[in-house]
MARLUMDO-880756 format. One record per residue (C-alpha): residue in one letter; x, y, z. Coordinates in steps of 0.001 Angstrom, whole numbers, padded with zeros to 6 digits, always signed. Layout:
residues N
aXYZ...
//
This chain:
residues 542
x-070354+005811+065880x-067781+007985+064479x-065062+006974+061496x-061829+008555+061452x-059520+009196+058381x-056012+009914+057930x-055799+012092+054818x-052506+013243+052772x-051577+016915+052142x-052196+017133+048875x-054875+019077+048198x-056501+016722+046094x-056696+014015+048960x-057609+015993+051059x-060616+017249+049075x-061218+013417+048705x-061709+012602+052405x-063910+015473+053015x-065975+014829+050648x-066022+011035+051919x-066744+012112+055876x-069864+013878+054111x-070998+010880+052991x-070520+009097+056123x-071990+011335+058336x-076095+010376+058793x-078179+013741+058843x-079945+012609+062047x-076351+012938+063488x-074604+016278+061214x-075086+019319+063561x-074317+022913+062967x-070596+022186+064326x-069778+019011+061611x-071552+021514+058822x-069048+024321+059778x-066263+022415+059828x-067217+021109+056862x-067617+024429+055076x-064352+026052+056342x-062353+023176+054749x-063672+023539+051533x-063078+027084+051578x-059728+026853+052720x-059044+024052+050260x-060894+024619+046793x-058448+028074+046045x-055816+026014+046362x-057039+023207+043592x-055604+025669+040622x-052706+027319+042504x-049735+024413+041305x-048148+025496+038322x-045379+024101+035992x-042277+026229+034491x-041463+026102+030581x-038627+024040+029874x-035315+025723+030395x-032651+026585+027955x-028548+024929+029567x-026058+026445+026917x-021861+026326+027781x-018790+024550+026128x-018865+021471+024428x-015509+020575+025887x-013116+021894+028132x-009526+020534+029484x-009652+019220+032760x-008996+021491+035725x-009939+024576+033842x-012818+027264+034987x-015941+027400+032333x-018803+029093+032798x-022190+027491+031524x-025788+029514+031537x-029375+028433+031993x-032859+030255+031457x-036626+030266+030799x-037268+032093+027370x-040659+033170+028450x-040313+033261+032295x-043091+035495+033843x-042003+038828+035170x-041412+039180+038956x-041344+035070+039025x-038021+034257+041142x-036471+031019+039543x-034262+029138+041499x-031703+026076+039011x-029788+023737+039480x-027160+022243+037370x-026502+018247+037630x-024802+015276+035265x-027478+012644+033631x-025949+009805+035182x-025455+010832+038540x-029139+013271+039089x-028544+012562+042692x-025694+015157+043007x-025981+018796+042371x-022532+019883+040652x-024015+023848+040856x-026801+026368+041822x-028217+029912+040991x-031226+031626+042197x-032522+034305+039899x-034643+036583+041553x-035218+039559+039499x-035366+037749+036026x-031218+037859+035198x-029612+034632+033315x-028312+032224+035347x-025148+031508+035544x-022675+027966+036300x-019006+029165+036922x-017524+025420+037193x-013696+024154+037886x-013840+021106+035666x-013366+017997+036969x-013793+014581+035249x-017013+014461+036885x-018006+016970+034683x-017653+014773+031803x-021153+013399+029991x-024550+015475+029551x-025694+018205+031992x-029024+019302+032994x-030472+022091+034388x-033402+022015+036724x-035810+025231+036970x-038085+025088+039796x-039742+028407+041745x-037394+030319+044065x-039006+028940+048115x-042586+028295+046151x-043781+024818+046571x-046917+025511+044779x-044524+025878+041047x-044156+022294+039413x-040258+021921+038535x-038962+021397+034566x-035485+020358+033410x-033897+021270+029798x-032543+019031+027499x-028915+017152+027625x-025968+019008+026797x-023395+017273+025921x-020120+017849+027521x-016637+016386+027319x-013367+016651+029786x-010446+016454+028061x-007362+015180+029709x-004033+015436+027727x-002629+012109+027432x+000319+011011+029395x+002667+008654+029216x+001801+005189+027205x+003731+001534+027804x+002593-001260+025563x+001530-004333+027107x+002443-007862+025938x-000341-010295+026188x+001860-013129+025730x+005468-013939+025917x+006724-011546+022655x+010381-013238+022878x+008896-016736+022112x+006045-016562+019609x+005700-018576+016586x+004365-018016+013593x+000280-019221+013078x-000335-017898+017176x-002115-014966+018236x-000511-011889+019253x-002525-008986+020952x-000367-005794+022389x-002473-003656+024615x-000973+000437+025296x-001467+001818+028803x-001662+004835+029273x-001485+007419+032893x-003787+009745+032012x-006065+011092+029331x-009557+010950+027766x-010933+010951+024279x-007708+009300+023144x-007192+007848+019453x-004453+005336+018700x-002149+004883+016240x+000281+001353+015555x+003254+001407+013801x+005426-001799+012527x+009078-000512+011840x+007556+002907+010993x+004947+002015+008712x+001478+002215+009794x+000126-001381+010825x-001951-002911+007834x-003728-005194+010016x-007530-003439+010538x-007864-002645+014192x-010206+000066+015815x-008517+003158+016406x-010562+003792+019621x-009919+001120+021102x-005951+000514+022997x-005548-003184+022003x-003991-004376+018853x-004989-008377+018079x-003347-009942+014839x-005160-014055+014945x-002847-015122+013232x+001702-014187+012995x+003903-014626+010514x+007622-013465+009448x+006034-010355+008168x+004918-009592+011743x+008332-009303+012697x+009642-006096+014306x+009211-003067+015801x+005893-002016+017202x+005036+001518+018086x+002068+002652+020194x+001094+006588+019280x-001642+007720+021798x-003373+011568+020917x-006033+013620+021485x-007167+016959+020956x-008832+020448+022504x-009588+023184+020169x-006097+023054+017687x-003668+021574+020774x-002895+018056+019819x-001445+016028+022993x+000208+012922+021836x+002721+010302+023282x+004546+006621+022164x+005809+003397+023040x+007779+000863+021460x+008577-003052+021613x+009949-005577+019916x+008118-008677+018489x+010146-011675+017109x+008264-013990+015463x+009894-017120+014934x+009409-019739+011993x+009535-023038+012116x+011554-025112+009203x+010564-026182+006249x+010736-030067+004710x+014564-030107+003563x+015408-031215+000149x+018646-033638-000146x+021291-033277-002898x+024356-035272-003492x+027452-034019-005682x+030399-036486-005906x+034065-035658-005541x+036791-037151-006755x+039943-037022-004248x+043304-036755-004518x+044288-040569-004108x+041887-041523-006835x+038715-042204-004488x+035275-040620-004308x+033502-038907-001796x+029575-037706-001664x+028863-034240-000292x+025175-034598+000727x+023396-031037+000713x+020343-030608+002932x+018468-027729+003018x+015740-025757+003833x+013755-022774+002429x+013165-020859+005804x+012995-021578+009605x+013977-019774+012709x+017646-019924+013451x+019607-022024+014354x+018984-025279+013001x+019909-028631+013661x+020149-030666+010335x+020681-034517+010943x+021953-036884+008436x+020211-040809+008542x+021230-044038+007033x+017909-045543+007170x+017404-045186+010668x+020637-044596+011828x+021988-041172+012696x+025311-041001+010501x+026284-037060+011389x+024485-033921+012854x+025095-030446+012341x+023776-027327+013746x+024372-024066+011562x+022976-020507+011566x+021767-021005+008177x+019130-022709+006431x+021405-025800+005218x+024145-027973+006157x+026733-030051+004126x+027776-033488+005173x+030623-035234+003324x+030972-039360+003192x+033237-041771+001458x+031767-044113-000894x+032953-046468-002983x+031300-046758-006807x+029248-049356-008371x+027920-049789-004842x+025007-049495-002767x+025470-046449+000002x+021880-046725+001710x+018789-044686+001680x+020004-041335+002971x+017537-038494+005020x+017697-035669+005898x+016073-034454+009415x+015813-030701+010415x+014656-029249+013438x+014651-026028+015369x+012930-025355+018658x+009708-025322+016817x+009280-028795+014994x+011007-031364+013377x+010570-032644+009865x+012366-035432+007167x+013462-034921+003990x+012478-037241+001146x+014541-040671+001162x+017591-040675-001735x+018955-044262-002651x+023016-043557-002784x+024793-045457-005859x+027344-044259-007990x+028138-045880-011355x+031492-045988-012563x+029465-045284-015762x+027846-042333-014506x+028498-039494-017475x+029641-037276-014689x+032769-039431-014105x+033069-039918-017988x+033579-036655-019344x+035308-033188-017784x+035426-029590-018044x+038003-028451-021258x+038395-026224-024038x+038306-022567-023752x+035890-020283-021176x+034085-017686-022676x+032994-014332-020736x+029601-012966-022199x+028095-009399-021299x+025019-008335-021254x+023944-004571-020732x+021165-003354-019264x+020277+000356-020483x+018552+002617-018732x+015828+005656-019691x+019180+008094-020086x+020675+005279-022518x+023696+004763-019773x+023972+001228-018531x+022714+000731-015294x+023842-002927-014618x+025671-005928-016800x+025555-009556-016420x+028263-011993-017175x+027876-015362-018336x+030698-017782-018024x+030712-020631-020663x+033192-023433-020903x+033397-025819-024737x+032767-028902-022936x+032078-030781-019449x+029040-032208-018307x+028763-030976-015174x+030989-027758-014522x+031757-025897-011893x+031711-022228-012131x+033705-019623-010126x+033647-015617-010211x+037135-013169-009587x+037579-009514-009085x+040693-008285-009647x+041710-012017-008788x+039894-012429-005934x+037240-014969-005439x+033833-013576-005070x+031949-015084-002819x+028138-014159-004255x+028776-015861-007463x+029340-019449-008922x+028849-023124-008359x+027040-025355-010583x+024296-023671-011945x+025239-019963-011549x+027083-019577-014350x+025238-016177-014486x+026517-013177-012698x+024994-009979-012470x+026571-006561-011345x+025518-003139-010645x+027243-000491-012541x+028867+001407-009866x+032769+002565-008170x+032800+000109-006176x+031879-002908-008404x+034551-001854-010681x+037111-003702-011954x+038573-006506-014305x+036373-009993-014303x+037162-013391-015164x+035555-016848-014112x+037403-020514-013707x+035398-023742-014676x+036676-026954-013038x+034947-030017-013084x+032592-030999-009954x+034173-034003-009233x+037514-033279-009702x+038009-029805-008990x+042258-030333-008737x+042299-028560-012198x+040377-025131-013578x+040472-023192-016823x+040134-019846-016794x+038858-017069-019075x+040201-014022-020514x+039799-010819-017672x+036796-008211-019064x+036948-004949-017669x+033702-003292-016293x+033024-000077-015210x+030928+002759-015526x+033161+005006-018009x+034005+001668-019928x+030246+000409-020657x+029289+003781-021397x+031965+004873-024175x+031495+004037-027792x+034353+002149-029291x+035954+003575-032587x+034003+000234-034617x+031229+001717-033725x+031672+005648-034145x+033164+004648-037699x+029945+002385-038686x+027606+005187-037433x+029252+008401-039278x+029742+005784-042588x+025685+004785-042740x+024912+008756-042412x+027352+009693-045438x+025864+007203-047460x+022428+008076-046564x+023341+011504-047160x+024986+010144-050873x+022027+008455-051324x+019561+011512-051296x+021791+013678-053454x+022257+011132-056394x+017837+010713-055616x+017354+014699-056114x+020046+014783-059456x+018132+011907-060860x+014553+013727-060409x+016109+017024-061802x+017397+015091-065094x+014694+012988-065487x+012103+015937-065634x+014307+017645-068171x+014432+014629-070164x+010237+013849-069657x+009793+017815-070835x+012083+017481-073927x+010467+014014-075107x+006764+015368-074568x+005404+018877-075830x+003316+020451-073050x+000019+019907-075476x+001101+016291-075223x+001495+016060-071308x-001944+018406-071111x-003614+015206-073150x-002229+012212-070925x-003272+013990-067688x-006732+015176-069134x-006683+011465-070220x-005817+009859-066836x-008212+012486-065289x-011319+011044-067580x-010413+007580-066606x-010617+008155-063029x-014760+009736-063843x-017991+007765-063750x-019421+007356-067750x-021875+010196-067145x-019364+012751-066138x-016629+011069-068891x-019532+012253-071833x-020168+015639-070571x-016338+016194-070047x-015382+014873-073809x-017909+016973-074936x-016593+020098-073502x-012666+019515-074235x-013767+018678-077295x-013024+022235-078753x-009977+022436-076830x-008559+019355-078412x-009190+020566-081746x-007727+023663-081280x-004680+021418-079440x-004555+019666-082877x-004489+022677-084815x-001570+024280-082835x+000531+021036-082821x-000459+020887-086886x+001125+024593-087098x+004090+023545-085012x+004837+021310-087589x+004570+022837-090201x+007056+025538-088661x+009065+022905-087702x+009058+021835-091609x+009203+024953-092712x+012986+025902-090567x+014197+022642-091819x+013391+023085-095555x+014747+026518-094896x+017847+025261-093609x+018105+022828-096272x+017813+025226-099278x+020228+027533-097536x+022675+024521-097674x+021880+023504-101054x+022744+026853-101905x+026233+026955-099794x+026929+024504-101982
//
């Protein structure tokens, strides 16, 4: 009984299964045909057991990046390739080792060589494969990844609008994504109204998310897409616009009261509201009933009703609303008293127009503010005039204050009116003040005169100081002999010493002073000796 096997064609198997049939065959039944066969296959197949042999790992140098559709050429060898070995490579991308991208067969040792028209499929790390040139019996070997980049210059960018951009309010999510045609390796760069964006956002990345909108997201927003080969920068922009809209704010209600013309009294209610998306509708409630509504393009609304005084109006509100919400104002209980000081007292007496200057580094006045005063009134109105015209960024109740910017075209004569808020039918005015830049700037001849008159008397005073030190040291000289004025400053000099130093200095002025005392003794006596001199001479004369 015989056993067949079916053996592979690698050596090693093959080695395997004749070494098995051996082992199978009984040596009753192994004739001088099985032992033949037997020996011929080991001959043939033991040379063959060290013949397989593996390449050195090859060496893939080139570009690091190249712009797409260009011609690069990239090289590939075994440093220590035996001589006469032919080599044949192959060039492929990691990620796709299925697909040869090029091929070179060296067969007398030369580098080879890649010549490649670059295509985006070019793009990501390379490897060559080195394997032997028609050999089967050479083991292949690949080098390590090189990497590679395409560039593509960008093309044109549009920025797309996750959301509706027209209709966004603030606290909601905006996210603007830019598109672009064509291009790799691309950084981007957003812009709001020309300044770059300050919310963080990844620079590699196309999509710009800000969580959360407010007014200061309003505005322009630019898209600048770029990228780079070698010192070429490629760039290109988009722009859109992004409202975002507010919604209102709780109003606050105010009431002034006007007196009218036929002796009656009106209430102008003021409701308004620190910000909100425009327009607004501002609606005016007696309790719950709607009294008036208004709709303005500003952020409050004045509503005027009669009322009569010492009577109970209602509880007045004050309801805005734009397309975003709705809110209510605090309630306000209307009553005027006939005893109201308002209504007791108005404006009178004279209006007084008060500059201040603001100076700048240079000393010239950069800007001025005016404030309007009138004697007496409790409540008064206030109103501003150029060249008698009203102005209309100035006044009312409590903006007495105005304040200008020295300039051409703010130039001019200024006065202000008071009148009283509830019965505006009569105003004072106030004397006209001329500002301008020349006029705020010059000295007036008050002022010139007090400045030269304090520096001639300071200059007085330093003469009369320096005639009074001159006389006064004449005078000191003639009153004390120098030996004198030697003894008070040695004197002042020994009180300023510790005691030790005062004993050894008395003991060495000591001769001095005597011979001080000697000298004045002798001036003396000269002294005596003129005038007894003089005397007998006259005594003589006579």
């Amino acid at each position: 009984m015989s056993t067949r096997f079916h053996c592979s064609v690698n050596n090693k198997v093959l080695l395997w299964c004749v070494h098995l049939d051996i082992e199978l065959i009984s040596p009753a039944r192994m004739d001088s045909k099985h032992l033949t066969l037997i020996l011929i296959g080991i001959s043939v197949l033991h040379p063959r057991m060290d013949a397989l042999q593996k390449l050195d790992k090859p060496v893939l140098s080139g570009p690091n990046a190249a712009l797409e559709n260009s011609v690069v050429d990239f090289s590939c060898e075994i440093p220590k390739k035996p001589s006469g070995l032919s080599v044949h490579y192959e060039l492929y991308v990691e990620s796709n080792l299925g697909k040869m991208i090029g091929e070179y067969s060296s067969l007398s040792g030369e580098l080879a060589t890649f010549s490649q028209y670059i295509r985006k499929k070019h793009d990501g790390r390379l490897i060559c494969k080195a394997s032997g040139h028609n050999n089967t019996d050479i083991e292949s070997s690949f080098s390590d990844g090189w990497d590679f980049r395409v560039i593509v210059p960008v093309g044109e960018v549009s920025i797309f609008p996750h959301r509706n951009i027209e209709n966004i309010w603030e606290g909601e999510a905006l996210s603007l994504q830019c598109i672009k045609t064509k291009g790799t390796y691309v950084s981007y760069e957003w812009l709001l109204n020309g300044a770059p964006v300050q919310t963080p956002y990844d620079r590699n990345n196309d999509t710009l998310n800000i969580h959360r909108v407010s007014a200061l997201n309003t505005g322009i927003y630019t898209c600048e897409a770029s990228n780079q080969y070698n010192e070429t920068i490629f760039n290109s922009s988009s722009s859109v616009s992004v409202n975002v809209r507010e919604y209102v704010s709780k109003p606050e209600l105010s009431v002034d009261v006007v007196k009218l013309e036929d002796g009656g009294y009106k209430a102008i209610i003021t409701c308004q509201s620190t910000k909100g998306t425009l327009p607004i509708t501002f609606n005016l409630l007696n309790h719950t009933d709607l009294i008036l509504t208004e709709t303005t393009d500003t952020t409050s609304a004045l509503f005027s009703i009669p009322i009569e005084l010492n009577r109970y109006m209602g509880r007045m509100r004050c309801n805005a609303s734009n397309q975003g919400n709705w809110v209510l104002s605090e309630p306000y209980d209307l009553t005027v008293d006939v005893n109201c000081p308002a209504l007791s007292e108005s404006v009178g007496g004279a209006v007084t127009v008060t500059a201040f200057r603001h100076v700048a580094l240079d000393f010239q006045v950069v800007s001025v503010e005016l404030l309007c005063k009138v004697e007496r009134g409790t409540f008064p109105n206030y109103s501003w005039f150029l060249n008698d015209s009203r102005l209309q960024d100035g006044g009312g109740s409590d903006q007495a204050l105005l304040l200008l910017s020295v300039d051409r075209h703010r130039a001019g004569f200024y006065h202000c009116q008071a009148s009283d808020r509830f019965d505006n039918s009569s105003s004072i005015s106030s004397p006209k003040m001329l500002i301008s830049k020349e006029a705020l700037n010059t000295l007036s001849p008050s002022v010139v005169i007090v400045v030269f008159t304090s520096f001639a008397l300071l200059n007085v005073a330093v003469i009369a100081c320096c005639i009074y030190g001159v006389v006064l040291r004449r005078r000191y000289s003639r009153e004390y002999p120098l030996t004198e004025q030697r003894t008070r400053i040695t004197d002042k000099w020994e009180d300023d010493e510790d005691e030790d130093e005062d004993h050894l200095m008395l003991e060495g002025f000591e001769e001095d002073a005597v011979q001080a005392d000697r000298l004045s003794d002798s001036a003396e006596n000269e002294d005596q000796s003129v005038d007894e001199t003089v005397l007998y001479e006259g005594t003589l004369s006579e």
